[in-house]
C-alpha positions as CSV (number, residue, x, y, z in Angstrom):
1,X,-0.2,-22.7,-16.4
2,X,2.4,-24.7,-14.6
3,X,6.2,-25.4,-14.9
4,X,8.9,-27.3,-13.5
5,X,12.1,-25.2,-12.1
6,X,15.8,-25.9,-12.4
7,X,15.6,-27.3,-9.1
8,X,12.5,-29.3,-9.5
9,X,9.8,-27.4,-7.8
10,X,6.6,-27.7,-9.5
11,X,5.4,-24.0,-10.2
12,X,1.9,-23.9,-9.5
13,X,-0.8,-21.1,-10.3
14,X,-1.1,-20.0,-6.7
15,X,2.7,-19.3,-6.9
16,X,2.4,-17.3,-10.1
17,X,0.1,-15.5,-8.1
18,X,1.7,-14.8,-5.0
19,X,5.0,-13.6,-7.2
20,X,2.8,-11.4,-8.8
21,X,1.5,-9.5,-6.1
22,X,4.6,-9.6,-4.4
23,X,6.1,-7.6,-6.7
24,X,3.4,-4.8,-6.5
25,X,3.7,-4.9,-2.8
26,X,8.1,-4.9,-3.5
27,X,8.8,-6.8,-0.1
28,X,6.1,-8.3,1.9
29,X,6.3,-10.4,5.7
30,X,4.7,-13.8,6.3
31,X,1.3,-12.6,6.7
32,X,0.8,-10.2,4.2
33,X,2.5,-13.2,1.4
34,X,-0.1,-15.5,3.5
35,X,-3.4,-12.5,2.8
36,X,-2.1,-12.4,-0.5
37,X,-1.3,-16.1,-1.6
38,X,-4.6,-17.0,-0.4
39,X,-3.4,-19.6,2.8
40,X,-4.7,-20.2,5.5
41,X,-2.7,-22.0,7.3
42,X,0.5,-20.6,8.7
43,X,2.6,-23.9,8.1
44,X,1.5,-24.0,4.1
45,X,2.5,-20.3,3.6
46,X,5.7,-20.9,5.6
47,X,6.4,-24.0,3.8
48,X,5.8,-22.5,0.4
49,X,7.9,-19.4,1.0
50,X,10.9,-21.3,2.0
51,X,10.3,-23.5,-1.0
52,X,10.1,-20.1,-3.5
53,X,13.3,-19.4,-1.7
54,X,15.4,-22.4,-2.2
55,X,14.3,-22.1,-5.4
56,X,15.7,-19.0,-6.0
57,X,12.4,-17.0,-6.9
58,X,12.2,-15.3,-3.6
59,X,15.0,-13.4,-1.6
60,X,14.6,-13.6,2.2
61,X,16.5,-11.4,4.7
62,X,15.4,-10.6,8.6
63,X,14.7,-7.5,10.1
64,X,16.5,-7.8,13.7
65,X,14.2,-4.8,15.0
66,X,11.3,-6.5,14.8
67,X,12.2,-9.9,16.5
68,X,13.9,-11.1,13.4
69,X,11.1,-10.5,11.4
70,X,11.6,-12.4,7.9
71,X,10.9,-10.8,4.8
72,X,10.6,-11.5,1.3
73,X,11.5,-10.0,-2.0
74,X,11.3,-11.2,-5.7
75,X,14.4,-12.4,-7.0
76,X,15.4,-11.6,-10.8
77,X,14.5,-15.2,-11.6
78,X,11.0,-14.4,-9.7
79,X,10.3,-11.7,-11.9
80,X,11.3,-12.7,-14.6
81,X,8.5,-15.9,-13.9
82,X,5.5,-13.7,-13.9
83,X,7.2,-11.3,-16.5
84,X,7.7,-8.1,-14.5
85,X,10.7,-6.1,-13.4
86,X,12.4,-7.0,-10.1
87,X,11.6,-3.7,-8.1
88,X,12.1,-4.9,-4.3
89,X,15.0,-3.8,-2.2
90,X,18.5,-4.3,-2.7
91,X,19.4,-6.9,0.3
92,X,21.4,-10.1,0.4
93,X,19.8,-12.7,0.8
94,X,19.5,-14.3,4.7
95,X,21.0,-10.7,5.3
96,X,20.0,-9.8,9.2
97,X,19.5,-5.6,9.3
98,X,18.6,-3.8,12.2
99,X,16.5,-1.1,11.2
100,X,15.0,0.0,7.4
101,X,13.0,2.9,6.7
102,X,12.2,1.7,3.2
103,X,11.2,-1.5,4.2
104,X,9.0,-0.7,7.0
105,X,7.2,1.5,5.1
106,X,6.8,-0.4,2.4
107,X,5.2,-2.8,4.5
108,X,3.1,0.0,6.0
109,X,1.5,0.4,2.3
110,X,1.0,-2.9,1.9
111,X,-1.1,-3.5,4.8
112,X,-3.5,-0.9,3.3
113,X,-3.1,-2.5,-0.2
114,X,-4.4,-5.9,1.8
115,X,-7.2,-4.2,3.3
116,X,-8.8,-2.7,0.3
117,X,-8.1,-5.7,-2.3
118,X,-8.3,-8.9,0.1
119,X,-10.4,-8.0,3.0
120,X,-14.4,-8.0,2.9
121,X,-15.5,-4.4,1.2
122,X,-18.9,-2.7,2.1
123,X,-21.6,-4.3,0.0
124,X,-21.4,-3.4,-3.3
125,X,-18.4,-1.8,-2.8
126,X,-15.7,-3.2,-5.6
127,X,-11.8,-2.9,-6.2
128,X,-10.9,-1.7,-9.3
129,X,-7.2,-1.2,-9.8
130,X,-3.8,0.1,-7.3
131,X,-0.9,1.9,-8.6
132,X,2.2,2.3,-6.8
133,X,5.2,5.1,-8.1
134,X,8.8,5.1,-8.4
135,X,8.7,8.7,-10.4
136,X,6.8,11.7,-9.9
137,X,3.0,12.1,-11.9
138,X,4.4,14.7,-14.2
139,X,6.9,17.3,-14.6
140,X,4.6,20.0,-14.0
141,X,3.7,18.1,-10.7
142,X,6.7,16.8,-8.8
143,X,4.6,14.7,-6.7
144,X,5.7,10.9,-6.2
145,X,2.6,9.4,-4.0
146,X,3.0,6.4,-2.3
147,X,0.0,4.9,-4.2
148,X,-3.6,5.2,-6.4
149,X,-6.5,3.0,-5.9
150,X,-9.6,3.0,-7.0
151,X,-12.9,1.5,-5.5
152,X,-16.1,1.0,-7.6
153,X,-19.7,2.1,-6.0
154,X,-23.1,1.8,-7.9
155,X,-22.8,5.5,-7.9
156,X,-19.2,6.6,-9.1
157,X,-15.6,5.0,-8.8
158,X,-14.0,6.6,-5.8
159,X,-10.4,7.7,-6.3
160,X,-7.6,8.2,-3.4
161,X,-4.1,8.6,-3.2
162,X,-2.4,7.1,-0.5
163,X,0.3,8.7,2.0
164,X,1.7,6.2,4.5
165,X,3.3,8.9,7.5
166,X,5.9,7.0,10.0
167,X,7.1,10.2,11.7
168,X,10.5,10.9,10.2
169,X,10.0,13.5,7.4
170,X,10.0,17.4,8.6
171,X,6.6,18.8,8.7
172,X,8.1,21.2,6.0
173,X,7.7,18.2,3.3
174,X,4.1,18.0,4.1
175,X,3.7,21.6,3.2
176,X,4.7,20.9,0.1
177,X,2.9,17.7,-0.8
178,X,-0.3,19.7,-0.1
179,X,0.2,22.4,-2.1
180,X,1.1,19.7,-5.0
181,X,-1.6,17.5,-4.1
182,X,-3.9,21.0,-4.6
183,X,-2.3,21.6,-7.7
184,X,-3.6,18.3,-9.2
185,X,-6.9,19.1,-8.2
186,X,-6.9,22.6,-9.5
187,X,-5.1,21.5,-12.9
188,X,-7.1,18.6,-14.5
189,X,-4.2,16.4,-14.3
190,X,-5.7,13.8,-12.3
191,X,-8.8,13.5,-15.0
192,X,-5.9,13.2,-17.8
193,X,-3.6,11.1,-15.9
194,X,-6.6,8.7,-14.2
195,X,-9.5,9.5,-15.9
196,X,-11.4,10.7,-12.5
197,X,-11.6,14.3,-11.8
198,X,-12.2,14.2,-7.9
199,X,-10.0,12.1,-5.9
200,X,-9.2,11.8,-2.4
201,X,-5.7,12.1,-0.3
202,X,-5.7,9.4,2.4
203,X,-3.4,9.5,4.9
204,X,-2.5,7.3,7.7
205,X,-0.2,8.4,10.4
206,X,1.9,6.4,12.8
207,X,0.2,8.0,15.7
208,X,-2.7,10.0,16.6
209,X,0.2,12.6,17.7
210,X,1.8,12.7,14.2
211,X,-1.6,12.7,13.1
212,X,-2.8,15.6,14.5
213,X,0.6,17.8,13.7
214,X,-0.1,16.9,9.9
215,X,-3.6,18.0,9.9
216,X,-2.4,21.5,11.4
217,X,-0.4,21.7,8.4
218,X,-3.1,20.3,5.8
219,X,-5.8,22.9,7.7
220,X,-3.7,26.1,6.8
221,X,-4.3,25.5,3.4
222,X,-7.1,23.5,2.8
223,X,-10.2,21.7,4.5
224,X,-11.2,19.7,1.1
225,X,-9.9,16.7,-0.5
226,X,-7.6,15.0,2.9
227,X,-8.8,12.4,5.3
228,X,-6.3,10.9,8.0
229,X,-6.7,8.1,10.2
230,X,-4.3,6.7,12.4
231,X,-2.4,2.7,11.7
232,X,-3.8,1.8,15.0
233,X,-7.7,2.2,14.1
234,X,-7.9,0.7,10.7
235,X,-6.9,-2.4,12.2
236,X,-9.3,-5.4,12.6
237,X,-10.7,-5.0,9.6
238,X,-11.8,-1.5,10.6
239,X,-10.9,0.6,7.3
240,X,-14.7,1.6,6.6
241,X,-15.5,2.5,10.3
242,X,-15.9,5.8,11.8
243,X,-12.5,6.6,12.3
244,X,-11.7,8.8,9.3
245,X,-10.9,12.5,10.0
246,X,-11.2,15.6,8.2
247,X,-8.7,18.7,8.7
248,X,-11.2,20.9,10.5
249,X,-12.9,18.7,13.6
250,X,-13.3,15.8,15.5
251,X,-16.1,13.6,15.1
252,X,-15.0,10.5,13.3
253,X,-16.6,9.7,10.0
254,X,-16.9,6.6,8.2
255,X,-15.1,6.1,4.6
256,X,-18.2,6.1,2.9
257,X,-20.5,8.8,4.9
258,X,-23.8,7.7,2.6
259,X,-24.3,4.6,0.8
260,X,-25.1,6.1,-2.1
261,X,-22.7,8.3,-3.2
262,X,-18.8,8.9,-1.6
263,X,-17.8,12.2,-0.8
């Protein structure tokens, strides 16, 4: 379905589309809107994002610590175009900030959410569905993940929760999202909440230092359930490669150790 805005841009599918995912992903940089919006070429997404812009669908505002990065958010018109709430950050628009937590990690999640629903998946590995949180599972389990996903195999659905680590919580917080994330294995919640009763907690780490601190902390409690893998060697395309850890040891696993069955 297509449309005509106030300001005369033709709204096409592709747009609707883009907006859409954009406002799963909250705030996303040129290439991830480019991975997403299905572009190849730099100039057509760069185009098209100024266009959203001017429009007033988009918001755009720079990030000065990364070489005055530009990134882009759904305005409350956006939203309101592909019927969702507006959920990104709160910044002005063409506003130039130095540094933001929120934001880079946000975009940190997102380059896993483009990894496992836009790039090329193990044969017959499928995506099912991603779920991101703004309030914790339950009250029993004050546990706000930064997101769910689940991937279809020919022998089960495979479900992992995702923690995105950038170095600047205590190791004290990590403490206590592994006892919760044990708690939700122990309790059934996951099977009632999900409808799978295994799952897995993924988590990616900054650095292979950071990495190896919150493993120390996941290995006092628990050597089931938690795989890590550092930003640096998921890249390329790598996410299925041997470079998954477990608490206990260091031989590098692939996501999938046999192709028939995830464990």
């Amino acid at each position: 379905m297509r449309g005509n805005s106030r300001h005369g841009i033709v709204i096409q599918d592709r747009d609707r589309h883009l907006l859409a995912e954009i406002a799963v992903m909250r705030v996303v940089d040129r290439e991830q809107a480019r991975i997403v919006g299905g572009f190849n070429s730099t100039t057509r997404i760069n185009t098209r994002l100024l266009a959203l812009n001017r429009t007033g669908l988009l918001r755009r505002f720079f990030l000065s610590a990364a070489g005055k990065k530009a990134l882009y958010t759904l305005s409350v018109q956006g939203a309101a175009v592909v019927s969702v709430p507006a959920r990104g950050p709160n910044r002005r628009n063409d506003e130039v900030l130095v540094a933001d937590y929120f934001v880079s990690h946000q975009l940190g999640i997102n380059t896993l959410y483009c990894a496992l629903k836009y790039a090329a998946l193990p044969v017959p590995v499928s995506f099912e569905r991603w779920i991101s949180f703004s309030e914790p599972l339950s009250d029993q389990i004050r546990l706000i993940p930064d997101a769910y996903v689940e991937l279809k195999t020919p022998a089960d659905t495979l479900a992992a929760f995702l923690e995105v680590d950038f170095g600047r919580e205590p190791l004290a917080v990590w403490e206590n999202k592994v006892k919760k994330y044990l708690q939700l294995a122990l309790s059934g919640d996951c099977k009632r909440l999900f409808g799978q009763g295994r799952f897995r907690v993924l988590v990616v780490a900054k650095s292979d230092r950071r990495l190896r601190s919150i493993r120390k902390v996941v290995r006092a409690s628990t050597q089931k359930i938690f795989w890590f893998a550092a930003f640096e060697s998921i890249g390329s395309g790598n996410f299925f490669g041997p470079v998954w850890l477990r608490p206990e040891g260091d031989e590098a696993q692939p996501f999938f150790p046999s192709a028939q069955h995830p464990s």
